[in-house]
C-alpha positions as CSV (number, residue, x, y, z in Angstrom):
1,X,-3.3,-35.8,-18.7
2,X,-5.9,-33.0,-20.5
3,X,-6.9,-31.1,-16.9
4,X,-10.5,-29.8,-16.8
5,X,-10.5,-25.8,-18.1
6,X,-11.6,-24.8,-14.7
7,X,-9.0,-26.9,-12.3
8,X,-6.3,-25.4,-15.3
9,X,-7.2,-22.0,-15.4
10,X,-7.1,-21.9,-11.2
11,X,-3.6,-23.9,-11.3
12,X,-2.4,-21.4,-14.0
13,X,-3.5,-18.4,-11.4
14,X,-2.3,-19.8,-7.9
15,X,1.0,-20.8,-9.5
16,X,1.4,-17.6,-10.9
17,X,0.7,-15.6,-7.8
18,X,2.2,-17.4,-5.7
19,X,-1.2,-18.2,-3.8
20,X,-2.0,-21.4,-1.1
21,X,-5.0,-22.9,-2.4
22,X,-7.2,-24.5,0.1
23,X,-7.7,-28.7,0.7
24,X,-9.2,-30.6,-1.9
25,X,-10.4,-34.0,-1.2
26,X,-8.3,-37.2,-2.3
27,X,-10.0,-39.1,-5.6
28,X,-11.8,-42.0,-4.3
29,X,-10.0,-44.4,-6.6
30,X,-6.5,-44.4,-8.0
31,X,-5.0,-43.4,-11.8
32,X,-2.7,-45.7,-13.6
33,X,0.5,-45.5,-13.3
34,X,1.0,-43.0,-16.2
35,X,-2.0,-40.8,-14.7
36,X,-1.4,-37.7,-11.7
37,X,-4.9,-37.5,-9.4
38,X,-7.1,-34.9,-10.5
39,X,-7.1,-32.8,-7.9
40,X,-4.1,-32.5,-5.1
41,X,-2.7,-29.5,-2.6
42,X,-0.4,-26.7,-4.5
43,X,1.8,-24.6,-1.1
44,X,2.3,-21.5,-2.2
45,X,5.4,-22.1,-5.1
46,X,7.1,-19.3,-6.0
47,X,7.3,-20.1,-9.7
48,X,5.8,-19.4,-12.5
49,X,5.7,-21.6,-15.4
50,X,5.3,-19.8,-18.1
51,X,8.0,-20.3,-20.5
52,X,9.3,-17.9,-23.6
53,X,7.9,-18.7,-27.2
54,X,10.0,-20.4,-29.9
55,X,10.6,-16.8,-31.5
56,X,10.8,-14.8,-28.6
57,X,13.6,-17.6,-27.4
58,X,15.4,-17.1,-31.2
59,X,15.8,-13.7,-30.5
60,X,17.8,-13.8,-27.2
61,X,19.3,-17.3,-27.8
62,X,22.8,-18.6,-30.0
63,X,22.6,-21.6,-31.9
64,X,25.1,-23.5,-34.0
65,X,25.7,-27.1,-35.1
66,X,29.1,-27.9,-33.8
67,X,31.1,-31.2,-34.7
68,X,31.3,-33.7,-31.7
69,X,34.4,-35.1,-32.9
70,X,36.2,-31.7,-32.6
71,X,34.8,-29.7,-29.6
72,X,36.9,-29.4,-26.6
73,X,35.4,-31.0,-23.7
74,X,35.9,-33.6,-21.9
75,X,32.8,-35.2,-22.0
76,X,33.1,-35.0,-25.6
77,X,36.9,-36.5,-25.8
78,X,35.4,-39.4,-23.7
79,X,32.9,-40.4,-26.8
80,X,35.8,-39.7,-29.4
81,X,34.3,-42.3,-31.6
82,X,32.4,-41.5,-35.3
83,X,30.1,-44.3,-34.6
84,X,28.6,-42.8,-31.1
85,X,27.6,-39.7,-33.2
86,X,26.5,-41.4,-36.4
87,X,22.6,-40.5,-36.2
88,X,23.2,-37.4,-33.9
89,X,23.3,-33.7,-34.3
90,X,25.0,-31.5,-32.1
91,X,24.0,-28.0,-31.4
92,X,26.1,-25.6,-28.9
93,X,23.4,-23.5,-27.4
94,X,24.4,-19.9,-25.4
95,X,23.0,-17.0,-24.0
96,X,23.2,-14.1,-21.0
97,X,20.7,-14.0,-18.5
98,X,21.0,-11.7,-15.1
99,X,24.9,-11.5,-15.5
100,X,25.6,-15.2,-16.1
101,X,26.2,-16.7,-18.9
102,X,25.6,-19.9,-20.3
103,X,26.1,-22.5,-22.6
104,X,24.3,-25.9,-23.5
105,X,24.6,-29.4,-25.9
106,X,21.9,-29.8,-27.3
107,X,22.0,-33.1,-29.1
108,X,19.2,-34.3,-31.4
109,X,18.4,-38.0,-32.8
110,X,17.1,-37.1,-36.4
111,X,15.9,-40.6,-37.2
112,X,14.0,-40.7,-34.1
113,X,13.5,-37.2,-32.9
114,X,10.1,-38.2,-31.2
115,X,11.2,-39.4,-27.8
116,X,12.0,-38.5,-24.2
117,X,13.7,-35.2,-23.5
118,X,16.7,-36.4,-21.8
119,X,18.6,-33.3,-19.2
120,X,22.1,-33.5,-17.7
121,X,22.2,-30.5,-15.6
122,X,25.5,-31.1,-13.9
123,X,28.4,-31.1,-15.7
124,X,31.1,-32.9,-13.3
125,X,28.7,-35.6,-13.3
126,X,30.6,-37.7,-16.4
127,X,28.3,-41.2,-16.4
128,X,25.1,-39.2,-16.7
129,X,26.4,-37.7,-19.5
130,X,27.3,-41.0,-21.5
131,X,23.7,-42.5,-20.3
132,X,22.2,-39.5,-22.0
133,X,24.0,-40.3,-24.9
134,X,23.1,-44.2,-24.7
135,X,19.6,-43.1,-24.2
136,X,19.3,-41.0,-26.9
137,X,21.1,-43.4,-29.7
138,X,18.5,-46.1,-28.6
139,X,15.4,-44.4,-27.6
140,X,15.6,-41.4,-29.5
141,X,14.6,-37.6,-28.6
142,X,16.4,-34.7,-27.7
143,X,19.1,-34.5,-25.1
144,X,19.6,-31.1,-23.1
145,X,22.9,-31.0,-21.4
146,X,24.7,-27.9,-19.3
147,X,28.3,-27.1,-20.4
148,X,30.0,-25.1,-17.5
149,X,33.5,-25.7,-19.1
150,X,35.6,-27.8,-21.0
151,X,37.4,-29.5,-17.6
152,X,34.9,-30.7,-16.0
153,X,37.2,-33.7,-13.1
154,X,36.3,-31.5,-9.9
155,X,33.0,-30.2,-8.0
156,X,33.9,-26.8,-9.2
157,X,32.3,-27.8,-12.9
158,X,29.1,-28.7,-11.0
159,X,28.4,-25.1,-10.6
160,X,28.3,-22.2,-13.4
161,X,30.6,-19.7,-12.2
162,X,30.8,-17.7,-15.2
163,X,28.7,-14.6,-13.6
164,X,29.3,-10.6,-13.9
165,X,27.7,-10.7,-10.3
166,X,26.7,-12.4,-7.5
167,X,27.7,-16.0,-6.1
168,X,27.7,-19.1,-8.4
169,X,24.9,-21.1,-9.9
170,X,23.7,-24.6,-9.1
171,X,21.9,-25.8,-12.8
172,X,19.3,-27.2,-11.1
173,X,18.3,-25.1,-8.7
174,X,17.2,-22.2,-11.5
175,X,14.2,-23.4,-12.6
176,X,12.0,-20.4,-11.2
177,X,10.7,-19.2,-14.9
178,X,9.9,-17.6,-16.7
179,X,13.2,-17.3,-17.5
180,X,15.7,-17.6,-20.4
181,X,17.2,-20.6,-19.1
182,X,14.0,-22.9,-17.9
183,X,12.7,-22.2,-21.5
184,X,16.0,-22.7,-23.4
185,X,15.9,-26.1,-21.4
186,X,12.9,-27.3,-21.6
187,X,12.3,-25.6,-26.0
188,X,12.3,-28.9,-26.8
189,X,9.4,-30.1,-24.6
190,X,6.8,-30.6,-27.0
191,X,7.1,-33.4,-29.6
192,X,6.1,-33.5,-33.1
193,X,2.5,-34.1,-32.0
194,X,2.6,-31.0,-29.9
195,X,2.4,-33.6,-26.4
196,X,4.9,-32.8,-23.4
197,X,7.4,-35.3,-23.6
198,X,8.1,-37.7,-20.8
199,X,11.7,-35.7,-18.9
200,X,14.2,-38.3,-17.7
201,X,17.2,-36.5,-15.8
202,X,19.9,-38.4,-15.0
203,X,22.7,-37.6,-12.3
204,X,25.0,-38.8,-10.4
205,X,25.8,-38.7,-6.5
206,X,28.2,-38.8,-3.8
207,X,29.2,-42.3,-2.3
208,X,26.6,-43.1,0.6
209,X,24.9,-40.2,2.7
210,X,25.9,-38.0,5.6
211,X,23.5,-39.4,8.8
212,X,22.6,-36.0,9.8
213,X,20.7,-35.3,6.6
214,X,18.3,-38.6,7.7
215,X,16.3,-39.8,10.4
216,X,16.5,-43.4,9.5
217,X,19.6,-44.9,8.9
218,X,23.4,-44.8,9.4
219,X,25.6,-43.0,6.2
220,X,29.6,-42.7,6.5
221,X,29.3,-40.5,3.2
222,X,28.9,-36.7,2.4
223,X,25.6,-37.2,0.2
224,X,22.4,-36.6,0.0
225,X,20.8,-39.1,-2.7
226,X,20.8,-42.9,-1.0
227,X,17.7,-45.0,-0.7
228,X,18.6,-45.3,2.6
229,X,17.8,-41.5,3.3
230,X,14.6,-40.2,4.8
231,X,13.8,-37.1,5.9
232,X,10.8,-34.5,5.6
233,X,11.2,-34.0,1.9
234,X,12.5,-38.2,1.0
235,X,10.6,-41.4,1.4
236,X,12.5,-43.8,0.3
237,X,10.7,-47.4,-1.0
238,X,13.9,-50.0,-1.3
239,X,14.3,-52.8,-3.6
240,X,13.2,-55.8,-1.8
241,X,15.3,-58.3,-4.0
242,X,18.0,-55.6,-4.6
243,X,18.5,-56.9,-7.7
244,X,21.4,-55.2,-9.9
245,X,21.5,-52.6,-10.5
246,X,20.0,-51.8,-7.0
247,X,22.3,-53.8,-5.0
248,X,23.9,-50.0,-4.9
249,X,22.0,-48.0,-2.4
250,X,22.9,-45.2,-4.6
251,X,21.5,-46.5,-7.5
252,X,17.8,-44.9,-7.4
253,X,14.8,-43.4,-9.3
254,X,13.7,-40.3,-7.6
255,X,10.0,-39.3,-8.3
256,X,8.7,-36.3,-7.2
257,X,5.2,-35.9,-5.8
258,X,2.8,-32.8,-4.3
259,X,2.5,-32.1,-0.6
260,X,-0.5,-34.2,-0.1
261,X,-0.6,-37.0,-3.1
262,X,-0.1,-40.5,-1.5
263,X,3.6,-41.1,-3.6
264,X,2.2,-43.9,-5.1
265,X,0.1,-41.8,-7.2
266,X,3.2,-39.9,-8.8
267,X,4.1,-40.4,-12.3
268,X,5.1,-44.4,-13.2
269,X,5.4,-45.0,-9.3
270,X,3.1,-47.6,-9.3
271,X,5.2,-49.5,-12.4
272,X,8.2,-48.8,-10.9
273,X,7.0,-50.4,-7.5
274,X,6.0,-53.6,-9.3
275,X,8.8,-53.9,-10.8
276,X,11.3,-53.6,-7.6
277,X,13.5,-50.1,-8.6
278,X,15.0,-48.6,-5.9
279,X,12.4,-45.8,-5.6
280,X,13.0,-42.2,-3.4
281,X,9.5,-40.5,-3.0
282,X,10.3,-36.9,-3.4
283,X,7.9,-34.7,-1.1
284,X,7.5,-31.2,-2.8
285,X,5.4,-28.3,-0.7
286,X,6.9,-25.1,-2.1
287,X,10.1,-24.6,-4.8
288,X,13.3,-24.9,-4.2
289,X,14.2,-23.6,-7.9
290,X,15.0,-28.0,-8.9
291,X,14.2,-29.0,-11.9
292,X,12.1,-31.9,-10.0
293,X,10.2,-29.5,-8.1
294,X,9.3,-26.7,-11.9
295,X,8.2,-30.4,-13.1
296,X,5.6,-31.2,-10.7
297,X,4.1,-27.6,-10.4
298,X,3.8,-27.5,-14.6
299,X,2.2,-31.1,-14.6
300,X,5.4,-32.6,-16.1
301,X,6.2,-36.2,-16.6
302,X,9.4,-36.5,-15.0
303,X,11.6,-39.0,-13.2
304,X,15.0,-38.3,-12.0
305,X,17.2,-41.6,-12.3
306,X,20.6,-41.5,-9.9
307,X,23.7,-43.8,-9.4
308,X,27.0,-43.5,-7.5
309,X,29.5,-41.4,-8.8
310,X,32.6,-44.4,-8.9
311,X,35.3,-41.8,-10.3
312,X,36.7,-40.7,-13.6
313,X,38.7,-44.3,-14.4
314,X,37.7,-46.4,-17.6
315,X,36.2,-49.0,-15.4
316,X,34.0,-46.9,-12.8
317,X,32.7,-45.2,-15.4
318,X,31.7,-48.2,-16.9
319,X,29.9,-49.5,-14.3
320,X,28.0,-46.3,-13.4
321,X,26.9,-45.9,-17.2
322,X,25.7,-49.7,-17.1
323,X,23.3,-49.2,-13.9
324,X,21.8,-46.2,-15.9
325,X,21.6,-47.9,-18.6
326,X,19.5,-50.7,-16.8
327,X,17.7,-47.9,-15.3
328,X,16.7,-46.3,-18.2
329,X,15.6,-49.7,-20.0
330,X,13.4,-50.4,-17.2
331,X,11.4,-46.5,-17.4
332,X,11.5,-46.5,-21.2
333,X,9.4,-50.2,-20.8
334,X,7.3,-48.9,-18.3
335,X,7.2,-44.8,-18.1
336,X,7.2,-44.1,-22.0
337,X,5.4,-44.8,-24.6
């Protein structure tokens, strides 16, 4: 959505300074479900969303086409296969920023490079890694995808550890901008047309939830991510048919939304409730560095889509990459164009 000059120009400035701005009133009718309201309540984030140029990213950034059938990774000896690749090109993607350094795959469709810009920000998460890759082969775009090793079969691969200094970083919580790595992440934003494209992020999660992270219903897990959470930040909206693949509590779409919006107003909510997804209403008042949360203060299109982390066997990864793979048909039908 093209904001008025004035509304951008005082979003550009509280953003950047970290300001409250004071209550506007709710739009007296609702946008479509591919529209945000016009106006809406912005608490004090403490981001900025200005991201490095193109040429100021060259200069500070690594990049080399790598072959997929070659690199040591596990992700990558998963998809051992000419045929997955056929289409796609590989780029390894590395840089230094504040002591840590980091790498990414940055894989491209060039038949289709117009198309969503797919993330995977956690790299022991091992389904999300082969939806992106599904996504990408049949959709097209770019897919982003953080590389914090080449084992990646325990929690310690979720975090980058490889730091001069200080404790170890959580990929998606250092989106704060503008920094090296929200901009090498998101350089791909723009399509060929020069519009943002729509950000699909796909993760997985720990089996059920832990019931003191809720106030409404009983978890035996350790997670966080279950439709059956809610809490001051999560609203959950269940599947009423739970039809596959939402027969899995932990099978969601998580859709952020700004302090004050009614959630059914976020991006593709409205779509998504018609069509029955499993649907957690993410409430954001000020940044907690998330992906999710950089998304909806820079007027992003984004949707985060989530399923049950079964293990590292043949067979459960299987049947995680088939529920993203529903997933992900259902938003390209309705939340793309």
């Amino acid at each position: 959505m093209t904001l008025p000059i004035t509304r951008k120009l005082f979003l550009t400035l509280v953003i950047f300074l970290g300001l409250a701005s004071p209550a506007f009133a709710a739009p007296n009718t609702l946008p479509n479900s591919k529209q945000k309201p016009t106006t809406a309540i912005i608490t004090g984030p403490t981001i900025s969303t200005h991201r490095l140029s193109s040429e100021e990213l060259a200069k500070v950034v690594s990049s080399e086409i790598v072959n997929p059938m070659t690199i040591d990774d596990d992700d990558f000896e998963r998809t051992r296969d000419a045929s997955i690749w056929r289409g796609l090109e590989v780029r390894r993607i590395s840089f230094t920023e504040n002591g840590a350094h980091w790498a990414l795959w940055r894989v491209v469709n060039t038949k289709r490079p117009a198309g969503p810009l797919w993330l995977q920000l956690h790299d022991n998460e091992n389904a999300p890694f082969l939806g992106a890759i599904d996504g990408i082969k049949k959709y097209g775009g770019i897919a982003v995808i953080v590389d914090t090793g080449p084992r990646d079969d325990g929690s310690a691969s979720r975090f980058n550890r490889d730091v001069a200094y200080g404790p170890r970083i959580d990929p998606n919580r250092n989106f704060w901008g503008p920094s090296i790595y929200t901009s090498a992440i998101l350089a791909d934003l723009n399509n060929s047309r020069g519009e943002n494209r729509v950000i699909i992020s796909i993760h997985s999660n720990s089996p059920s939830f832990d019931s003191r992270n809720s106030t409404c219903g009983i978890g035996n897990g350790r997670g966080e991510i279950s439709i059956l959470v809610c809490n001051d930040t999560m609203f959950p909206m269940p599947s009423r048919s739970k039809r596959y693949p939402f027969d899995d509590d932990d099978s969601l779409a998580i859709i952020p939304f700004l302090g004050r919006w009614q959630d059914k107003m976020a991006f593709c909510a409205r779509s998504l409730m018609k069509a029955d997804f499993n649907i957690g209403f993410e409430k954001i008042v000020t940044s907690d560095g998330s992906l999710s949360n950089y998304a909806i203060f820079s007027d992003l299109d984004y949707i985060n889509l989530e399923t049950q982390d079964r293990g590292g066997g043949e067979y459960e990864l299987a049947d995680a990459r088939a529920r993203i793979h529903t997933m992900v048909d259902g938003v390209m039908r309705l939340c793309a164009d």
